[in-house]
C-alpha positions as CSV (number, residue, x, y, z in Angstrom):
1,X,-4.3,16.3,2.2
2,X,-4.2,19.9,3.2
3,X,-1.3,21.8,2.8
4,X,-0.7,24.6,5.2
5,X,2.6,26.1,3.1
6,X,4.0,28.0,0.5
7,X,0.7,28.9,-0.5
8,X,-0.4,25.3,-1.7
9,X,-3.8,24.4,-0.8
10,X,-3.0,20.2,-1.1
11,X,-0.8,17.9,-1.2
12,X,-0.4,14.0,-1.9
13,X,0.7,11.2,-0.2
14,X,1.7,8.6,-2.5
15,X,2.6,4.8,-1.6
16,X,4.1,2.4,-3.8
17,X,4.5,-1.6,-3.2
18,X,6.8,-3.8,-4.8
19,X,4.7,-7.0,-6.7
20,X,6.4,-10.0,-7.3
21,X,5.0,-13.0,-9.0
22,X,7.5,-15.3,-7.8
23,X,8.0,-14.2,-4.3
24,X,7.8,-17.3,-1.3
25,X,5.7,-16.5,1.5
26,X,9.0,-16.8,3.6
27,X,10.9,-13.5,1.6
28,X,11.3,-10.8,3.4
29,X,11.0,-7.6,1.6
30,X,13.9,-5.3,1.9
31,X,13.5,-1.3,3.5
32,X,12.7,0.9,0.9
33,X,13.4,4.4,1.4
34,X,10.9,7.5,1.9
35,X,11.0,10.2,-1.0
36,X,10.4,13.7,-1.7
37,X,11.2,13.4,-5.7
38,X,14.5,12.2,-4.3
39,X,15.0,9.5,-2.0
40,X,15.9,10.6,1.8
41,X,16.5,7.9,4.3
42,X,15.3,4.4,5.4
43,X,12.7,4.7,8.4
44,X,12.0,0.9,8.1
45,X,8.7,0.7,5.5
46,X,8.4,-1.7,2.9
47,X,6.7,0.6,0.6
48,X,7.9,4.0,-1.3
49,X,5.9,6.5,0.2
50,X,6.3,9.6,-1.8
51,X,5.4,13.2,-0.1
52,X,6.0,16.5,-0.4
53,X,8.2,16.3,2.8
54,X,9.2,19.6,4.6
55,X,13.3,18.3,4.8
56,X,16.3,19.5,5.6
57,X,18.5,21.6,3.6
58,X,21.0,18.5,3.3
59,X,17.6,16.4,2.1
60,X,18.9,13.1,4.0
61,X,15.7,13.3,6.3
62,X,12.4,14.2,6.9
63,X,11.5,17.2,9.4
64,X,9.9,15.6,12.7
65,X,9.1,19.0,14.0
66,X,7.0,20.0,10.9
67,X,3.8,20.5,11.0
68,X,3.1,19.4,7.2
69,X,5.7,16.3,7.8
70,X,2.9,15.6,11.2
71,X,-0.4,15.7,9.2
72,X,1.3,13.6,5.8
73,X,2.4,11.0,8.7
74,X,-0.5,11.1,10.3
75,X,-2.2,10.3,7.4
76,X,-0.1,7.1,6.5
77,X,-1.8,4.7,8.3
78,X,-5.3,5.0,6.2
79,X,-3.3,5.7,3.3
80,X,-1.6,2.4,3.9
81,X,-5.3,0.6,4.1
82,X,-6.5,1.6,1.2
83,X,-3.9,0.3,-0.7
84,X,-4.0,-3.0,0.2
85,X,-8.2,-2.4,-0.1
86,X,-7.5,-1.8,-3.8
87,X,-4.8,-5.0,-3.8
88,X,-6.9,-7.2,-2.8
89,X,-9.8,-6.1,-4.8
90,X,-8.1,-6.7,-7.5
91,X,-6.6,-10.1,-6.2
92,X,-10.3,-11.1,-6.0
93,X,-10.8,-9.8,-9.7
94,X,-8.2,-11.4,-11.0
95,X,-9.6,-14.9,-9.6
96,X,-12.9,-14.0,-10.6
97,X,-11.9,-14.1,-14.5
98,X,-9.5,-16.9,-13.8
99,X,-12.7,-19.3,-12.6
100,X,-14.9,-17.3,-15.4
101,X,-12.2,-18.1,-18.3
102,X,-12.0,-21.7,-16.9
103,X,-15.6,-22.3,-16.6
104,X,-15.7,-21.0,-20.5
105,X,-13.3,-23.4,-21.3
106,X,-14.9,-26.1,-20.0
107,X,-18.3,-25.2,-22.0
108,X,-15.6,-25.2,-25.1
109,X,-14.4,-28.7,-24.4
110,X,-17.9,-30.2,-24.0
């Protein structure tokens, strides 16, 4: 993303999501809290996102005035999509080799 400050020409916008192999479809995730290195406050996601945040010289939020804090969050919601993209590309990989080490198996047993 393009940085307007301090002389930086970009900047990321990083998400994080928690994987579980034993989750229930009825768990709800808990809040996880936005970061810049450190963590600020809870604004409801259930995903780190990690940002070079414009904050507050108490850290404990982010800036809603900023105009870097305004481009990273309007940036989120495609940011957002191509994570799950890339999830579920790889939950369709995954089942690939599990029917490709199964069908091998089968050829073994014969």
């Amino acid at each position: 993303l393009p940085r307007a400050i301090d002389g930086q020409k970009t900047t990321e916008l990083q998400l994080a999501v928690r994987l579980s192999d034993n989750s229930s479809a009825n768990q709800t995730l808990q809040q996880l809290p936005a970061f810049a290195w450190l963590p600020l406050r809870y604004y409801g996601f259930r995903f780190i996102i990690q940002a070079d945040w414009a904050v507050p010289s108490s850290r404990e939020a982010i800036l809603s005035d900023s105009s870097l804090n305004q481009s990273l969050r309007s940036a989120l919601p495609a940011a957002f999509c191509e994570v799950v993209k890339k999830m579920a590309d790889r939950v369709v990989a995954i089942a690939r080799s599990e029917t490709r080490d199964k069908e091998l198996q089968q050829l073994y047993d014969l």
